[in-house]
N, C-alpha and C positions, 0 to 999 in steps of 0.2 A: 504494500500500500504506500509506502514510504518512497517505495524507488521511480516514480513520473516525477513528482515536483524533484528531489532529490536530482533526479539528471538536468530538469527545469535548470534549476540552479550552477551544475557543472557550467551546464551550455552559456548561461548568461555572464559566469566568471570568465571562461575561454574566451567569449567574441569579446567581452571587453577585453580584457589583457592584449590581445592579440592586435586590436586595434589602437589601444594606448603604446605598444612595447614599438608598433609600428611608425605610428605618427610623431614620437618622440625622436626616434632614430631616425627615420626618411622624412620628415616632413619636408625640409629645404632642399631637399630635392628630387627632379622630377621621375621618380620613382615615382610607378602605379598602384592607385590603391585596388586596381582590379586583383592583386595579391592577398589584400585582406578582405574581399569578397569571395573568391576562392576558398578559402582557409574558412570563412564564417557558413560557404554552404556546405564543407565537409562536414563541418562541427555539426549543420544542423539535420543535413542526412544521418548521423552516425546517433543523434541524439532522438530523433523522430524514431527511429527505427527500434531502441531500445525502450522508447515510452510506448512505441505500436505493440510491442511483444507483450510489454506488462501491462497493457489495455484489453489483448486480445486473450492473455491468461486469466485477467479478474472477468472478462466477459463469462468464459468460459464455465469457469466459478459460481457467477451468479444461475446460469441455465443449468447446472447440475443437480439433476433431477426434476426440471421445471415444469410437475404437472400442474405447480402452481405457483407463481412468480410473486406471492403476497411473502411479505416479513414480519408476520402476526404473532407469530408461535415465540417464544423462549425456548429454542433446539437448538443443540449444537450445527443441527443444519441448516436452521435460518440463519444462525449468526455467521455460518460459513459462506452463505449465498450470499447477506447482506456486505460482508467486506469485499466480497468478489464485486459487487455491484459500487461500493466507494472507492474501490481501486481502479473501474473502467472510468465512473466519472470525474477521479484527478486525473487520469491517464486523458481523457477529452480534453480537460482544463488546461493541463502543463502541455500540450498539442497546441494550443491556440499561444501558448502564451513563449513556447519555443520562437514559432512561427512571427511573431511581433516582434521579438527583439531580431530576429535573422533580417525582418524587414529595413531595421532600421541602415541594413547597410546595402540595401538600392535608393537609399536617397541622397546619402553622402557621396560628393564626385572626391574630394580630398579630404586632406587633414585639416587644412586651414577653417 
C-alpha cells in the first residue's frame, strides 16, 4: 500500500535533482536541456511502470473472490479486499501525480 506514493516520491526527488545538478552545472552554456527531458521521461516510465504493477496487484486483491465487492463484514477477507482496493486507488493517485510533475519539464525550454 505504501509502495505508489513511496515511488511518487522517489520520482519527484530524481526529476528534481536531476534538473537542479543540471542547470547548476550547464546552465551558461549552450548545453540542451533536451538531456534532462530524456533522463525525466526514463525516471517516469521506470516509475509508472512500478506504480502500474502495485495498482494492478491491489486490483487484483480487491476482486479476490468478488461474489460481492461490499466491505461490510469485519473478515479477514474484507479487510484483505479492502486494502487491495486503497492500494489500486493510491496506485491511481500517485499515477496522476507522477505524470504532473514529469509534465513540468515540456514546458521549460532552459535553465534560465
Amino acid at each position: 500500500m505504501f509502495i505508489p506514493p513511496f515511488v511518487w516520491a522517489l520520482h519527484l526527488l530524481a526529476c528534481y535533482l536531476t534538473a537542479a545538478i543540471w542547470c547548476a552545472k550547464y546552465s551558461g552554456s549552450a548545453a540542451s536541456f533536451n538531456t534532462v527531458r530524456i533522463a525525466i521521461g526514463i525516471y517516469t516510465l521506470l516509475a509508472i511502470t512500478v506504480i502500474g504493477y502495485s495498482g494492478w496487484a491491489g486490483f487484483r486483491r480487491h476482486r479476490h473472490l468478488a461474489a460481492d465487492l461490499s466491505h461490510n463484514d469485519d473478515t479477514p477477507l474484507d479487510r484483505y479486499r479492502f486494502l487491495g482496493k486503497a492500494t489500486f486507488l493510491l496506485a491511481a493517485l500517485s499515477t496522476v501525480a507522477t505524470l504532473f510533475v514529469a509534465m513540468v519539464a515540456l514546458f521549460f525550454g532552459n535553465c534560465d
